[in-house]
C-alpha positions in Angstrom: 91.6 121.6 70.4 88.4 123.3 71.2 87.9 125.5 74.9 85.7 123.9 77.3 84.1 125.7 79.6 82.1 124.8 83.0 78.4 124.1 82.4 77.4 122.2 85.3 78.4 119.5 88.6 76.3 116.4 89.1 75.2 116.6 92.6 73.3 113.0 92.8 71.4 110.7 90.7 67.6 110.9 90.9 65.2 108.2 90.8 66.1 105.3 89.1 65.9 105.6 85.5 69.1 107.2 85.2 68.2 111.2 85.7 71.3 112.9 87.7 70.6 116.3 89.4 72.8 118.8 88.3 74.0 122.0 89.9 73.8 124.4 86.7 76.9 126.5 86.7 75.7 128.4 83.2 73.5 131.3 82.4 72.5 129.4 79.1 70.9 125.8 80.4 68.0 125.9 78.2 71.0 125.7 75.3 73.9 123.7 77.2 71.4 120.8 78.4 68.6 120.7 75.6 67.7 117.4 74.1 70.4 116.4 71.7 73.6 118.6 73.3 76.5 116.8 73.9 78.3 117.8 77.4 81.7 116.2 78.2 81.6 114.5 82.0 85.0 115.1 83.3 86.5 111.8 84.7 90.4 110.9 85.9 91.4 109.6 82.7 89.7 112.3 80.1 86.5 113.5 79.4 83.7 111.7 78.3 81.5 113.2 76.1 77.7 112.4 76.6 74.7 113.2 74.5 71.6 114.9 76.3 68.2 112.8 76.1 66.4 114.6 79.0 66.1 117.9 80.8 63.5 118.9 82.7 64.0 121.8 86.4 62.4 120.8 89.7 63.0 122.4 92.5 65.6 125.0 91.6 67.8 122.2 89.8 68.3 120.8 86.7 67.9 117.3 85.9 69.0 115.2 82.8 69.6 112.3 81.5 72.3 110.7 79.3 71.6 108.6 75.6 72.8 105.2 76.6 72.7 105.6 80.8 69.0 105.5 81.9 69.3 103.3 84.2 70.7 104.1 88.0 73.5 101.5 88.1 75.0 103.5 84.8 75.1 107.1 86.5 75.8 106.4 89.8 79.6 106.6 89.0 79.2 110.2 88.1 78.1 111.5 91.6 80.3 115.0 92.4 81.3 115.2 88.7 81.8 118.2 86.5 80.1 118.8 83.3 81.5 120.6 80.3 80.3 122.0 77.5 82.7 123.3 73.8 83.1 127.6 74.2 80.2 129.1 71.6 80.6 132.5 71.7 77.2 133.1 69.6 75.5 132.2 73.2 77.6 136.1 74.4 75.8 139.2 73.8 78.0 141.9 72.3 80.5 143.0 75.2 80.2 140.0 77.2 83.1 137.7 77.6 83.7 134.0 78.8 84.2 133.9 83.3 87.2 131.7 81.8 88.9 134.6 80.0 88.8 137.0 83.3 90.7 134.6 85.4 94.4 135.5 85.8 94.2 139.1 83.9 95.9 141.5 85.5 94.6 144.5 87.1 95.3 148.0 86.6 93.9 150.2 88.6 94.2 153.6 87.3 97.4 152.7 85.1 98.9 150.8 88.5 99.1 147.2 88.6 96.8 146.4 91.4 96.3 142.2 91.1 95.4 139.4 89.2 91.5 138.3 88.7 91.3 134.5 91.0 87.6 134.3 90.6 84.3 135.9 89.5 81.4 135.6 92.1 77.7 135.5 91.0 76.0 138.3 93.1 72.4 138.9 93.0 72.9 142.9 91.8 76.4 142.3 90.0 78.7 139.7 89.2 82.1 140.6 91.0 85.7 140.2 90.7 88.2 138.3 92.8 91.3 140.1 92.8 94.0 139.1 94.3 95.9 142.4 95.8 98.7 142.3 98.3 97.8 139.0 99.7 94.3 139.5 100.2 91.4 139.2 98.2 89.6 142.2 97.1 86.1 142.6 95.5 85.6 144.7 92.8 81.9 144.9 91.2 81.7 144.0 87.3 80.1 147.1 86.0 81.2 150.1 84.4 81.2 152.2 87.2 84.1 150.5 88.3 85.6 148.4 85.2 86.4 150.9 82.2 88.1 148.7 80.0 88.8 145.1 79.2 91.4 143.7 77.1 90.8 139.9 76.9 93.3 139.1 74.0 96.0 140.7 76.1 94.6 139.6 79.9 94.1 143.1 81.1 91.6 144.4 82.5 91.7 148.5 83.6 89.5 149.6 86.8 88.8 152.7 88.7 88.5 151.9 92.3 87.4 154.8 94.5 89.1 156.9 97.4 88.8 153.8 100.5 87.5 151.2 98.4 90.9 148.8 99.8 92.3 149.6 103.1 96.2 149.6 102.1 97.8 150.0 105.0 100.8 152.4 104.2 
Protein backbone atom coordinates (compact mmCIF):
# COMPACT_ATOMS: atom_id res chain seq x y z
CA UNK A 1 0.00 0.00 0.00
CA UNK A 2 1.29 3.29 -1.00
CA UNK A 3 2.25 6.29 1.98
CA UNK A 4 -0.04 9.10 2.21
CA UNK A 5 0.91 12.08 3.25
CA UNK A 6 -0.97 15.40 4.46
CA UNK A 7 -1.66 17.92 1.63
CA UNK A 8 -4.28 19.89 2.84
CA UNK A 9 -7.78 20.48 5.49
CA UNK A 10 -11.06 21.78 3.92
CA UNK A 11 -11.86 24.70 6.02
CA UNK A 12 -15.52 25.51 4.31
CA UNK A 13 -17.21 25.32 1.07
CA UNK A 14 -17.19 28.47 -1.03
CA UNK A 15 -19.91 29.80 -3.12
CA UNK A 16 -22.12 27.49 -4.49
CA UNK A 17 -20.87 25.56 -7.30
CA UNK A 18 -19.07 23.24 -5.26
CA UNK A 19 -15.47 25.13 -4.62
CA UNK A 20 -14.20 24.20 -0.88
CA UNK A 21 -11.51 26.41 0.71
CA UNK A 22 -8.66 24.53 1.72
CA UNK A 23 -6.00 25.24 4.27
CA UNK A 24 -2.82 24.03 2.12
CA UNK A 25 -0.64 22.03 4.49
CA UNK A 26 2.09 21.38 1.48
CA UNK A 27 5.04 23.28 0.05
CA UNK A 28 4.05 21.74 -3.42
CA UNK A 29 0.18 23.03 -4.14
CA UNK A 30 0.80 24.08 -7.57
CA UNK A 31 1.51 19.98 -8.00
CA UNK A 32 -0.74 18.39 -5.16
CA UNK A 33 -3.98 20.41 -6.40
CA UNK A 34 -3.40 20.98 -10.29
CA UNK A 35 -6.24 20.09 -12.58
CA UNK A 36 -6.35 16.35 -13.01
CA UNK A 37 -4.57 15.29 -9.35
CA UNK A 38 -6.28 12.91 -7.47
CA UNK A 39 -6.22 13.73 -3.47
CA UNK A 40 -7.86 11.20 -1.12
CA UNK A 41 -10.58 13.04 1.39
CA UNK A 42 -10.17 11.25 4.61
CA UNK A 43 -13.66 10.15 5.94
CA UNK A 44 -14.67 7.62 9.05
CA UNK A 45 -15.00 4.69 6.97
CA UNK A 46 -11.72 5.11 4.46
CA UNK A 47 -10.56 7.49 2.21
CA UNK A 48 -12.15 8.68 -0.69
CA UNK A 49 -10.13 9.47 -3.45
CA UNK A 50 -11.18 12.59 -5.55
CA UNK A 51 -9.98 13.94 -8.79
CA UNK A 52 -9.00 17.74 -8.99
CA UNK A 53 -11.18 19.92 -11.65
CA UNK A 54 -10.33 23.34 -10.19
CA UNK A 55 -7.70 25.40 -8.33
CA UNK A 56 -7.47 28.72 -8.26
CA UNK A 57 -5.72 31.03 -4.59
CA UNK A 58 -7.69 33.97 -3.20
CA UNK A 59 -6.91 35.49 -0.41
CA UNK A 60 -4.02 33.43 1.04
CA UNK A 61 -6.11 30.06 0.40
CA UNK A 62 -6.49 27.66 -1.90
CA UNK A 63 -9.65 26.74 -3.48
CA UNK A 64 -10.70 23.67 -5.55
CA UNK A 65 -13.11 21.79 -6.82
CA UNK A 66 -13.94 18.06 -7.13
CA UNK A 67 -14.87 16.00 -10.77
CA UNK A 68 -18.39 14.94 -9.94
CA UNK A 69 -19.13 17.48 -6.72
CA UNK A 70 -19.74 21.09 -8.18
CA UNK A 71 -22.50 21.69 -6.61
CA UNK A 72 -22.73 22.96 -2.69
CA UNK A 73 -25.13 20.23 -1.41
CA UNK A 74 -22.20 17.60 -2.70
CA UNK A 75 -19.25 19.23 -0.60
CA UNK A 76 -20.86 20.44 2.15
CA UNK A 77 -20.20 17.04 4.00
CA UNK A 78 -16.55 17.57 3.74
CA UNK A 79 -16.36 20.71 5.95
CA UNK A 80 -13.10 20.20 8.60
CA UNK A 81 -11.80 17.34 6.50
CA UNK A 82 -8.30 16.27 5.66
CA UNK A 83 -6.92 15.92 2.26
CA UNK A 84 -4.21 13.49 1.24
CA UNK A 85 -2.20 13.05 -1.37
CA UNK A 86 0.27 9.31 -2.51
CA UNK A 87 4.24 10.16 -1.15
CA UNK A 88 6.35 11.28 -4.56
CA UNK A 89 9.55 11.74 -3.54
CA UNK A 90 10.52 13.34 -7.10
CA UNK A 91 8.63 16.55 -5.56
CA UNK A 92 12.07 16.46 -2.59
CA UNK A 93 15.09 18.15 -3.54
CA UNK A 94 18.21 16.10 -2.84
CA UNK A 95 18.63 16.00 1.11
CA UNK A 96 15.16 16.83 1.83
CA UNK A 97 12.93 14.25 3.53
CA UNK A 98 9.10 13.66 4.05
CA UNK A 99 7.73 15.84 7.84
CA UNK A 100 6.18 12.15 8.10
CA UNK A 101 9.57 10.42 8.22
CA UNK A 102 10.94 12.91 11.27
CA UNK A 103 8.11 12.06 13.47
CA UNK A 104 9.04 9.55 16.24
CA UNK A 105 13.01 9.41 15.39
CA UNK A 106 14.96 9.49 18.14
CA UNK A 107 17.36 12.11 19.13
CA UNK A 108 20.84 11.99 19.86
CA UNK A 109 22.31 14.66 21.00
CA UNK A 110 25.99 14.46 20.87
CA UNK A 111 25.91 10.45 20.95
CA UNK A 112 23.21 10.82 24.11
CA UNK A 113 19.71 9.94 23.57
CA UNK A 114 18.04 13.24 24.20
CA UNK A 115 14.05 12.59 22.86
CA UNK A 116 11.87 11.56 20.28
CA UNK A 117 10.79 14.17 17.27
CA UNK A 118 6.52 14.81 18.15
CA UNK A 119 6.18 17.46 15.54
CA UNK A 120 7.86 19.76 13.04
CA UNK A 121 6.76 23.50 13.20
CA UNK A 122 6.81 25.73 10.03
CA UNK A 123 8.72 28.94 11.15
CA UNK A 124 9.18 31.86 9.01
CA UNK A 125 13.36 31.65 9.17
CA UNK A 126 13.50 27.66 9.78
CA UNK A 127 11.37 24.81 10.08
CA UNK A 128 11.89 23.41 13.74
CA UNK A 129 11.70 20.27 15.62
CA UNK A 130 9.45 19.15 18.40
CA UNK A 131 11.30 17.08 20.65
CA UNK A 132 10.07 15.54 23.29
CA UNK A 133 12.93 15.58 26.21
CA UNK A 134 12.18 14.87 29.82
CA UNK A 135 8.62 15.70 29.68
CA UNK A 136 8.82 18.80 28.06
CA UNK A 137 8.95 19.91 24.66
CA UNK A 138 12.03 21.34 23.32
CA UNK A 139 12.68 23.19 20.00
CA UNK A 140 15.49 22.53 18.05
CA UNK A 141 15.89 24.55 14.63
CA UNK A 142 16.11 22.31 11.31
CA UNK A 143 19.45 23.46 9.91
CA UNK A 144 22.79 22.34 9.99
CA UNK A 145 24.07 24.34 12.55
CA UNK A 146 22.24 22.35 14.90
CA UNK A 147 21.17 18.98 13.00
CA UNK A 148 24.47 17.12 11.66
CA UNK A 149 23.09 14.04 10.54
CA UNK A 150 19.85 12.25 9.72
CA UNK A 151 19.28 8.67 9.42
CA UNK A 152 15.62 8.25 8.11
CA UNK A 153 15.78 4.43 7.30
CA UNK A 154 16.90 3.86 10.83
CA UNK A 155 14.72 6.91 12.73
CA UNK A 156 17.63 8.71 14.00
CA UNK A 157 18.34 11.82 13.78
CA UNK A 158 22.00 13.21 15.51
CA UNK A 159 22.00 17.04 16.85
CA UNK A 160 24.41 19.34 18.42
CA UNK A 161 22.67 21.47 20.85
CA UNK A 162 24.74 24.19 22.48
CA UNK A 163 25.94 25.03 26.12
CA UNK A 164 22.13 26.39 27.69
CA UNK A 165 20.14 25.58 24.82
CA UNK A 166 17.67 23.26 27.47
CA UNK A 167 17.54 24.24 31.01
CA UNK A 168 17.96 20.58 32.66
CA UNK A 169 17.64 21.00 35.89
CA UNK A 170 20.34 18.68 37.62
Amino acid sequence: MEEKVLVGKIIKPFGIKGEVKVDAMTDFPDERFKVGAIVYLREKRGDQSLVIASHRVHKGYDLISFEGMQDINLIEASRMHELYALKDDSLLDEGEVWVSDLMGCEVYNHGTLFGVVKDMYDNTYQDLLVVEHNGKRVLIPYVDAFVKNKDIEHKRIDVALIKGFVDDED
